[in-house]
mmCIF file of the C-alpha atoms, coordinates in Angstrom:
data_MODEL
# 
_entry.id   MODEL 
# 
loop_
_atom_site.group_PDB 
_atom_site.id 
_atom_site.type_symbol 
_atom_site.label_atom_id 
_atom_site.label_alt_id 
_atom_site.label_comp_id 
_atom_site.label_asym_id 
_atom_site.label_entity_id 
_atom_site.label_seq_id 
_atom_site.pdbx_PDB_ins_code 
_atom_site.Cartn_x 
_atom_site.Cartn_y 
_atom_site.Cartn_z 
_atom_site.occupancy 
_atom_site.B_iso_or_equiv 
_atom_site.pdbx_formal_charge 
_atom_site.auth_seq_id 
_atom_site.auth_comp_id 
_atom_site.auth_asym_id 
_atom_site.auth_atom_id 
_atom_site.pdbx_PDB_model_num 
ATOM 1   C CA . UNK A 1 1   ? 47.985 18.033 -61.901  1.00 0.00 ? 1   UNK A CA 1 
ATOM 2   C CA . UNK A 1 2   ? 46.696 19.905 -64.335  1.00 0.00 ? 2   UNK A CA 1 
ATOM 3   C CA . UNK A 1 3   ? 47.825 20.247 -67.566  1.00 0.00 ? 3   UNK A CA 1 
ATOM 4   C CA . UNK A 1 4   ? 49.380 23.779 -69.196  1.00 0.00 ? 4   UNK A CA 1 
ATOM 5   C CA . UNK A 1 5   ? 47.054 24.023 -72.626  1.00 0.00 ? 5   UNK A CA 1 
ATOM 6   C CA . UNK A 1 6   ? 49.629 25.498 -74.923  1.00 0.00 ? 6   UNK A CA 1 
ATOM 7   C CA . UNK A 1 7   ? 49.320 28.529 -77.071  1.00 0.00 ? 7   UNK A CA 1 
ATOM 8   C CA . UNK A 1 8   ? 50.806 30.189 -79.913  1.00 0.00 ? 8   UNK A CA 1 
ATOM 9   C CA . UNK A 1 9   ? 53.285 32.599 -79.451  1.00 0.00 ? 9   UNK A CA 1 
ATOM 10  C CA . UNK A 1 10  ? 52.876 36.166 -79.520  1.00 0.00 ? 10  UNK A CA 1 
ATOM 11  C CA . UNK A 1 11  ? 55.653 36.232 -82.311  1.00 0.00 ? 11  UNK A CA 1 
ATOM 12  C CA . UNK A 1 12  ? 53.744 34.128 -84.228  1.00 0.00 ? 12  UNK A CA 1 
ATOM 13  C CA . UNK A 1 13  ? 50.578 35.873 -83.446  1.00 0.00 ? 13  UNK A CA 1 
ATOM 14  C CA . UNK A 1 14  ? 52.305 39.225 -84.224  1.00 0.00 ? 14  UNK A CA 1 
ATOM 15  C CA . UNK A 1 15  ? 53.925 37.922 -87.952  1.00 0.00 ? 15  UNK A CA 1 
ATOM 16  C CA . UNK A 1 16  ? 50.253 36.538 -89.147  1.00 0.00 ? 16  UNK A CA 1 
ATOM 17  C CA . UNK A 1 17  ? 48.483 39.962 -88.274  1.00 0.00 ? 17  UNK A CA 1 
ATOM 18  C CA . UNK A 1 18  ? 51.347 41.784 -90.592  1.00 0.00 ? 18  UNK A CA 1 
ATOM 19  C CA . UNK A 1 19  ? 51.188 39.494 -92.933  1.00 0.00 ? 19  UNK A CA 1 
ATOM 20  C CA . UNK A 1 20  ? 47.402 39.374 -93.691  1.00 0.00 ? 20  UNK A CA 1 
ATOM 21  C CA . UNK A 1 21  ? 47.390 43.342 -93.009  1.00 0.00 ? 21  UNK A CA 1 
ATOM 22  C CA . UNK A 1 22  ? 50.340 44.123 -95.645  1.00 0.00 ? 22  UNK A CA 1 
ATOM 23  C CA . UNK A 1 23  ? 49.311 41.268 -97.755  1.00 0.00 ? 23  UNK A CA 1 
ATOM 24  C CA . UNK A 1 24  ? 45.465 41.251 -97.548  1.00 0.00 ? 24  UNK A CA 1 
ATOM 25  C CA . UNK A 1 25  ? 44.759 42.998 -100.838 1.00 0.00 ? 25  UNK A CA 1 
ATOM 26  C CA . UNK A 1 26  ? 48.631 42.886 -102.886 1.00 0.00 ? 26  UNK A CA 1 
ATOM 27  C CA . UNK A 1 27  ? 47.827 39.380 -103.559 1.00 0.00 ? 27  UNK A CA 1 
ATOM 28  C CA . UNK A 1 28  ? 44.443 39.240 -104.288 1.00 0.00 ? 28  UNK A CA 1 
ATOM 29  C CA . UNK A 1 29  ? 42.862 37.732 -107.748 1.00 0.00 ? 29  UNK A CA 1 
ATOM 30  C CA . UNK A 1 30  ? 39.572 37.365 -109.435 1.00 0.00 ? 30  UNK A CA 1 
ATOM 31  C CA . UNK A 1 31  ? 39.549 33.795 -108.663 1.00 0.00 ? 31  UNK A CA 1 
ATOM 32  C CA . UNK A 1 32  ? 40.136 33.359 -104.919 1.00 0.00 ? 32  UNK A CA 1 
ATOM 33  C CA . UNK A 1 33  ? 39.778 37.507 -103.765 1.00 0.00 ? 33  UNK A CA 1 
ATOM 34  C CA . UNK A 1 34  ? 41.801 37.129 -100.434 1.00 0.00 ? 34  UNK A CA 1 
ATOM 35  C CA . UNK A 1 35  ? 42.486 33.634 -100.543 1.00 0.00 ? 35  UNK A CA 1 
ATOM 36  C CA . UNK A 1 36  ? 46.133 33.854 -101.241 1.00 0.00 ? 36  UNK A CA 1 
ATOM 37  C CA . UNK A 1 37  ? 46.391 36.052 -98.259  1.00 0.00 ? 37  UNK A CA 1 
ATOM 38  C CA . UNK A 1 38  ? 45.338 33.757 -95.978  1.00 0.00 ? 38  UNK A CA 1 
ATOM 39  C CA . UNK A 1 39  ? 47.643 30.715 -97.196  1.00 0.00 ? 39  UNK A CA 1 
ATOM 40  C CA . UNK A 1 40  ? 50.504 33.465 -96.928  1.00 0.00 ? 40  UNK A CA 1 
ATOM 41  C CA . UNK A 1 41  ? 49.534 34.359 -93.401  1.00 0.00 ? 41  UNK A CA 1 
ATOM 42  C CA . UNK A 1 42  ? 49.216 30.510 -92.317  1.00 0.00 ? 42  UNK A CA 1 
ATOM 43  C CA . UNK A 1 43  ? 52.338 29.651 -94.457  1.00 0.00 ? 43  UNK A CA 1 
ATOM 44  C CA . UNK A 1 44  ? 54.906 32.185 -92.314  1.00 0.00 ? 44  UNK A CA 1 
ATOM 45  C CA . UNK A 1 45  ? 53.876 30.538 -89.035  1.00 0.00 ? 45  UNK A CA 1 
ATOM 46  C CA . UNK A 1 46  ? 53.056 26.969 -90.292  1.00 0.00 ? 46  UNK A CA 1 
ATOM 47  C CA . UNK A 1 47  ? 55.925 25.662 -89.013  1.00 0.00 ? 47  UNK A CA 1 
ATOM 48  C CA . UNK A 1 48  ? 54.616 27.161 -85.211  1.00 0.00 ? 48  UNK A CA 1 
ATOM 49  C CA . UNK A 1 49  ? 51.244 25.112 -85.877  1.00 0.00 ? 49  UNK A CA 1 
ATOM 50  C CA . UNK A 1 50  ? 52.664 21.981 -87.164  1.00 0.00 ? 50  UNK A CA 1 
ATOM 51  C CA . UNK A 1 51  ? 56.172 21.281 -86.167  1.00 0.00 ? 51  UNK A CA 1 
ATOM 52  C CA . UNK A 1 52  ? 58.245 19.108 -88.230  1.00 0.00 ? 52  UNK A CA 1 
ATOM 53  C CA . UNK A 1 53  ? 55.151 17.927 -89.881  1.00 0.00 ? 53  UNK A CA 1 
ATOM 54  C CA . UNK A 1 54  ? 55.141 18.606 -93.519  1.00 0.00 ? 54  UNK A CA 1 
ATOM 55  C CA . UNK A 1 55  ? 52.343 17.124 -94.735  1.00 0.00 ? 55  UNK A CA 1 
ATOM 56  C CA . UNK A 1 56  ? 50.105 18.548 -92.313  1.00 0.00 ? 56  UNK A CA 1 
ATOM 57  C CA . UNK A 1 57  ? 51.061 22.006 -92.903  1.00 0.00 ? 57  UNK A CA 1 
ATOM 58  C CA . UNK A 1 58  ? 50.805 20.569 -96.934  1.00 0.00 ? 58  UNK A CA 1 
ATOM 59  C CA . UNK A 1 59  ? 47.093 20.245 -95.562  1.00 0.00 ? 59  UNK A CA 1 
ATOM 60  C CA . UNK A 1 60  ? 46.634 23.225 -93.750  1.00 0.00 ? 60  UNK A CA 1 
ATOM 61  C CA . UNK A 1 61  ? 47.554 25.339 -96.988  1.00 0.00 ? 61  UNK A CA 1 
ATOM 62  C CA . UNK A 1 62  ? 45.467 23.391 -99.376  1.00 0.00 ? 62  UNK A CA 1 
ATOM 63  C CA . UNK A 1 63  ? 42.480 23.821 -97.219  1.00 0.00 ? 63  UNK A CA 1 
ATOM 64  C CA . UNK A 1 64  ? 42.413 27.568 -97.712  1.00 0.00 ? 64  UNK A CA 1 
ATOM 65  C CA . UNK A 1 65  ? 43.223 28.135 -100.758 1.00 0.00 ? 65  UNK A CA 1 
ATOM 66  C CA . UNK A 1 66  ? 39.666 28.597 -101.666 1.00 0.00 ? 66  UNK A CA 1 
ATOM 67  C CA . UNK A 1 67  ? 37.557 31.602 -102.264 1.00 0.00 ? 67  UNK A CA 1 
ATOM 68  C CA . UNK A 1 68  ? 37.430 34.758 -99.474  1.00 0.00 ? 68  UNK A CA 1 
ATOM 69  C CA . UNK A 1 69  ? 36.865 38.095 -99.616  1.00 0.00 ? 69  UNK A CA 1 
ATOM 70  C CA . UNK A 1 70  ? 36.126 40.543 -96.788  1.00 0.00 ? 70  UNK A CA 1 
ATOM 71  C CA . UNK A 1 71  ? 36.773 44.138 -95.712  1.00 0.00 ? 71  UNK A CA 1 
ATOM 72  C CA . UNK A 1 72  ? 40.753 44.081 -94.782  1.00 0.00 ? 72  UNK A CA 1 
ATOM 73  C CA . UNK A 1 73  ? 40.547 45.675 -91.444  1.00 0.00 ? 73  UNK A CA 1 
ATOM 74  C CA . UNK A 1 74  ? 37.790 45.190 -89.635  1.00 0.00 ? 74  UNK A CA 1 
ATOM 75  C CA . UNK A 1 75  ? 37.487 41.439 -91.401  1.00 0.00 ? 75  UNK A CA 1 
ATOM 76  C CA . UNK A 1 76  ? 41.146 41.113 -90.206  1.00 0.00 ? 76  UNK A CA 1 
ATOM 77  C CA . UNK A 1 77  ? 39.536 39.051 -86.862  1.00 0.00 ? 77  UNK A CA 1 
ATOM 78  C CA . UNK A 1 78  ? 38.537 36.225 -89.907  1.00 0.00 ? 78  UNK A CA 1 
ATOM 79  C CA . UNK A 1 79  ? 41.899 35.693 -90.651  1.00 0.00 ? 79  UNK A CA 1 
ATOM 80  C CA . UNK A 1 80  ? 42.716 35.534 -86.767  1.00 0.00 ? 80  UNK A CA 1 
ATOM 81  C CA . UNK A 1 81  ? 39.709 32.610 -85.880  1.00 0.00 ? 81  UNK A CA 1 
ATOM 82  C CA . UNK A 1 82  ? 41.112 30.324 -88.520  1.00 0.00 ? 82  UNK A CA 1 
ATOM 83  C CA . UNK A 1 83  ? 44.628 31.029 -87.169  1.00 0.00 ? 83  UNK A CA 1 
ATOM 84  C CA . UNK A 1 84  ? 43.269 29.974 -83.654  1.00 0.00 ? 84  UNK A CA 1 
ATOM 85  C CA . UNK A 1 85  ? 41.253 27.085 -84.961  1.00 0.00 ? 85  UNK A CA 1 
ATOM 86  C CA . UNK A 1 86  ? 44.086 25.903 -86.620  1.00 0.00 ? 86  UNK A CA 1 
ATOM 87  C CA . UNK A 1 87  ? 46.041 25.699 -84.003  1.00 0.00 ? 87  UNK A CA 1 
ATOM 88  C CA . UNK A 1 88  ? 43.407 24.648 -81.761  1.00 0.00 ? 88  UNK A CA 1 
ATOM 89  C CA . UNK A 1 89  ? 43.051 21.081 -84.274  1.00 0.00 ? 89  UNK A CA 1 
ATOM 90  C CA . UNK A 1 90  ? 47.217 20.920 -84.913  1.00 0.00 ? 90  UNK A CA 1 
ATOM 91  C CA . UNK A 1 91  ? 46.850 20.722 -80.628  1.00 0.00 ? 91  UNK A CA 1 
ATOM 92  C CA . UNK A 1 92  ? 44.130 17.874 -80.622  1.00 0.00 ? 92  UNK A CA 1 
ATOM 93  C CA . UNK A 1 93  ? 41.492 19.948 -80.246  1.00 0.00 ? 93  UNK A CA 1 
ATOM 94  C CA . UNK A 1 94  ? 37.702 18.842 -81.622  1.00 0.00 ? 94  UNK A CA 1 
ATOM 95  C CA . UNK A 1 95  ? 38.161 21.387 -84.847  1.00 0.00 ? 95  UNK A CA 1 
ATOM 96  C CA . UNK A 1 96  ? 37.389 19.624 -88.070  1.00 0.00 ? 96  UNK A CA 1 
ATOM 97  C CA . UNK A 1 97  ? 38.831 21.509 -91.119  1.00 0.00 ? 97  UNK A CA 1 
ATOM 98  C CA . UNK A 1 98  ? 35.802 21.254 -93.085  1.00 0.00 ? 98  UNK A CA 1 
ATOM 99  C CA . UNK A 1 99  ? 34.365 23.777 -89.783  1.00 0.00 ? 99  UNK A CA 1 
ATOM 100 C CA . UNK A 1 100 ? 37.026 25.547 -89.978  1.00 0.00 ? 100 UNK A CA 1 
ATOM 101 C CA . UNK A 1 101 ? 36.058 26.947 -93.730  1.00 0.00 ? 101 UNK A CA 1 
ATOM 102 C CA . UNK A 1 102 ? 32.313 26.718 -92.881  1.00 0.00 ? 102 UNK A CA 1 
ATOM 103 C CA . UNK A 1 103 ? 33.246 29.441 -90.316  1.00 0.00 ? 103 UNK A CA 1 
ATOM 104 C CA . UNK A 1 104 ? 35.784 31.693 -92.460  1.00 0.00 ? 104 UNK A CA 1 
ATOM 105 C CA . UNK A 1 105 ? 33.064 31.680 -95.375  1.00 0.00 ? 105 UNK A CA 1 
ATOM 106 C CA . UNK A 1 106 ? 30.016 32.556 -92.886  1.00 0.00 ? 106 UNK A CA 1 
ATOM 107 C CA . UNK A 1 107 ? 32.059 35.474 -91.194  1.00 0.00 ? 107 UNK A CA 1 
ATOM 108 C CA . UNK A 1 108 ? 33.366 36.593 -94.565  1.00 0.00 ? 108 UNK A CA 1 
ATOM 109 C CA . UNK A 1 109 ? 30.195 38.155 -95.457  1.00 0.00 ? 109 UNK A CA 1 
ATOM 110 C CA . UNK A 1 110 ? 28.476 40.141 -92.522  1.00 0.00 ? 110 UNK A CA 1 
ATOM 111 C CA . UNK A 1 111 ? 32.094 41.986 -91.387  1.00 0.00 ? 111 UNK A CA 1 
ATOM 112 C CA . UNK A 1 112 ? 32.363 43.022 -95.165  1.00 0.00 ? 112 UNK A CA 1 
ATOM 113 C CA . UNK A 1 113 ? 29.504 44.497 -95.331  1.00 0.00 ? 113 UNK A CA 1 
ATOM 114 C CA . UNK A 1 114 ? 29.747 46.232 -92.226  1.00 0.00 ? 114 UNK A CA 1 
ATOM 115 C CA . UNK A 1 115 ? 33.151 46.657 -92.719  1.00 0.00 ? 115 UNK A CA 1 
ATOM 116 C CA . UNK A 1 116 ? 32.650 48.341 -96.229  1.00 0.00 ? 116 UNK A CA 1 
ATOM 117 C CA . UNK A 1 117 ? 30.023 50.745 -95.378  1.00 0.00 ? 117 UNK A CA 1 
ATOM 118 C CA . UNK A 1 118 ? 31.656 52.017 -91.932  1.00 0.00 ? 118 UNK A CA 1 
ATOM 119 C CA . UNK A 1 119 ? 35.131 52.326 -92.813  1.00 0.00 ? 119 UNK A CA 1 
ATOM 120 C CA . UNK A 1 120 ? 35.533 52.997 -96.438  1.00 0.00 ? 120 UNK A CA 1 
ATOM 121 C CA . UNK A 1 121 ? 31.497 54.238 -97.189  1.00 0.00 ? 121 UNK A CA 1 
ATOM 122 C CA . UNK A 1 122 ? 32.057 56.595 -93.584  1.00 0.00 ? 122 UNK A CA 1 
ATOM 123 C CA . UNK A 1 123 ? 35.159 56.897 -92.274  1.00 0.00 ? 123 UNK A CA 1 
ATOM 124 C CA . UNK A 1 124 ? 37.300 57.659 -95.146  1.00 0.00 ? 124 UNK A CA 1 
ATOM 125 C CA . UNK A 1 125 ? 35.392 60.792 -96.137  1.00 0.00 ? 125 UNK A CA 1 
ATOM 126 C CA . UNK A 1 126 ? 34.905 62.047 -93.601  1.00 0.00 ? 126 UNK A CA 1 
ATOM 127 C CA . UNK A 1 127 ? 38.873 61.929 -92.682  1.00 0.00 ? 127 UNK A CA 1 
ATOM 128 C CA . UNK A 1 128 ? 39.159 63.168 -95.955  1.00 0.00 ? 128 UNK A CA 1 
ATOM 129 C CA . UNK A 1 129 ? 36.861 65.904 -95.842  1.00 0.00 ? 129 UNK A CA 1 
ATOM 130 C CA . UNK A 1 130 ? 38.736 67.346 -92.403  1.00 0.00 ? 130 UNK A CA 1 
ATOM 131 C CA . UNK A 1 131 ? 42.279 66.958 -94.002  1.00 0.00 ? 131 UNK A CA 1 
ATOM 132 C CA . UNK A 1 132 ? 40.955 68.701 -97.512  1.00 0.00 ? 132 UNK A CA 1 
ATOM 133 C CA . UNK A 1 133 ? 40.379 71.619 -95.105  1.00 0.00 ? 133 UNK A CA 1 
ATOM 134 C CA . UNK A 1 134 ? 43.658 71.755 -93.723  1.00 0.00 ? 134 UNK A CA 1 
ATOM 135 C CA . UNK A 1 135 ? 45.444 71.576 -97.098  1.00 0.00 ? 135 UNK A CA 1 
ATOM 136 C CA . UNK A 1 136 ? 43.737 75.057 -98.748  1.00 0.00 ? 136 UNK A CA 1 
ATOM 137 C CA . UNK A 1 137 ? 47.096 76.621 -99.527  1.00 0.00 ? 137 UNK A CA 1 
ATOM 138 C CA . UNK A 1 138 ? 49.077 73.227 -100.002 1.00 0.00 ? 138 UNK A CA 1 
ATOM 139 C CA . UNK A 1 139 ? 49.856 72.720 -96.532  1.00 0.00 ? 139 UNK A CA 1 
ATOM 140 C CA . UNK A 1 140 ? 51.150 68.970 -95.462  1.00 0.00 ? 140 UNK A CA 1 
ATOM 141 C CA . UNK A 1 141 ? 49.463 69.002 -92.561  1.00 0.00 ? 141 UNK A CA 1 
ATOM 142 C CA . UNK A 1 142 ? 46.395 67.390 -93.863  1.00 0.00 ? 142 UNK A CA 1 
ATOM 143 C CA . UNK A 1 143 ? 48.198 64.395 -95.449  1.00 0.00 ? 143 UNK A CA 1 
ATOM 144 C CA . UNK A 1 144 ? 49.784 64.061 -92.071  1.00 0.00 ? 144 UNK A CA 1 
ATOM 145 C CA . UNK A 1 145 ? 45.999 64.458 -90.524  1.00 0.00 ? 145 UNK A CA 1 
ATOM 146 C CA . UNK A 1 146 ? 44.493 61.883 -92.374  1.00 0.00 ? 146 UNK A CA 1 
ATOM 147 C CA . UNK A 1 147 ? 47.260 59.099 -92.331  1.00 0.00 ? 147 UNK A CA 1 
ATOM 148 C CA . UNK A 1 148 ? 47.675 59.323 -88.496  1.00 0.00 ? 148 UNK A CA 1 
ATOM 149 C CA . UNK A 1 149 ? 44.080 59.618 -87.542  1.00 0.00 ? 149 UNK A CA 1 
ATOM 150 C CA . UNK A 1 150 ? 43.584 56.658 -90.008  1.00 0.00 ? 150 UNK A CA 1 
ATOM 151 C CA . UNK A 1 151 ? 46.497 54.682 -88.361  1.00 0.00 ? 151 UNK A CA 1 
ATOM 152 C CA . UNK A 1 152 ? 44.947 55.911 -84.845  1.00 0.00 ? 152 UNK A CA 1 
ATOM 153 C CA . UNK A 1 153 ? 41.608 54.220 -85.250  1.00 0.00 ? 153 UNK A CA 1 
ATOM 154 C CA . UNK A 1 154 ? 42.480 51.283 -87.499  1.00 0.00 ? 154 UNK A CA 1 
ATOM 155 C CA . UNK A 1 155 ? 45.366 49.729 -85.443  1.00 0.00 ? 155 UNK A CA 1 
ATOM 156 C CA . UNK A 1 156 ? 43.272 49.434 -82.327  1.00 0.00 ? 156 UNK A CA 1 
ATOM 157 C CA . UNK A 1 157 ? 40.505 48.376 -84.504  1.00 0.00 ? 157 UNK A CA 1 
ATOM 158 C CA . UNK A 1 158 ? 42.276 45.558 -86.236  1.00 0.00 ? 158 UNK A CA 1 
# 
């Protein structure tokens, strides 16, 4: 017989990807950059990863409250690998938490700078530029452009 592995939900899934999208950058300091935004993203589903176990999830939260700073959106996968490897050592799995930050500070680095110069260094102006052109005589319509061509690409992207 073979054994079901089991997985987080989608709910759970779905709540840390808001959270770390709406709270990536709102509660970011000079000390830690990002850091908070992770513990709040692992604190709203901590219960999912470690039931009924409050030190562990104690643990968990302590563990990441260290330095981390990447681009928001296309870093966003970050935040997702040390909710999966999380989960992945709450389940038994051979994930030591001291790998689990190796990993979040070595990925950190290369998708902010890629990150940085092909969203907000390309992207963004050149969104910008098209709805500037729309918006000659004070027209909405480039506001509206920009936000849902933004919103088109990033979602998927994320």
């Amino acid at each position: 017989m073979v054994e079901e592995k089991k997985t987080l939900s989608k709910k759970a899934i779905r709540k840390a990807y808001l959270d770390w999208m709406f709270f990536n950058l709102s509660v970011q300091n000079f000390e830690r950059m990002e850091g908070p935004a992770i513990v709040k993203m692992l604190a709203d589903v901590r219960e999912e990863i470690y039931p009924n176990d409050k030190e562990a999830q104690k643990e968990m939260l302590e563990r990441h409250t260290i330095f981390f700073n990447t681009e928001p959106n296309l870093g966003s996968i970050v935040p997702g690998i040390v909710l999966g490897m999380e989960y992945e050592m709450a389940q038994g799995g051979d994930v030591q938490p001291e790998f689990i930050n190796s990993i979040k500070t070595a990925l950190m680095g290369p998708f902010a700078g890629i990150g940085d110069s092909l969203l907000p260094g390309t992207l963004c102006p050149i969104l910008l530029s098209i709805a500037l052109g729309m918006c000659e005589n004070g027209e909405i319509i480039g506001p509206i452009f920009y936000i849902i061509s933004f919103l088109a690409i990033m979602l998927p992207l994320t």
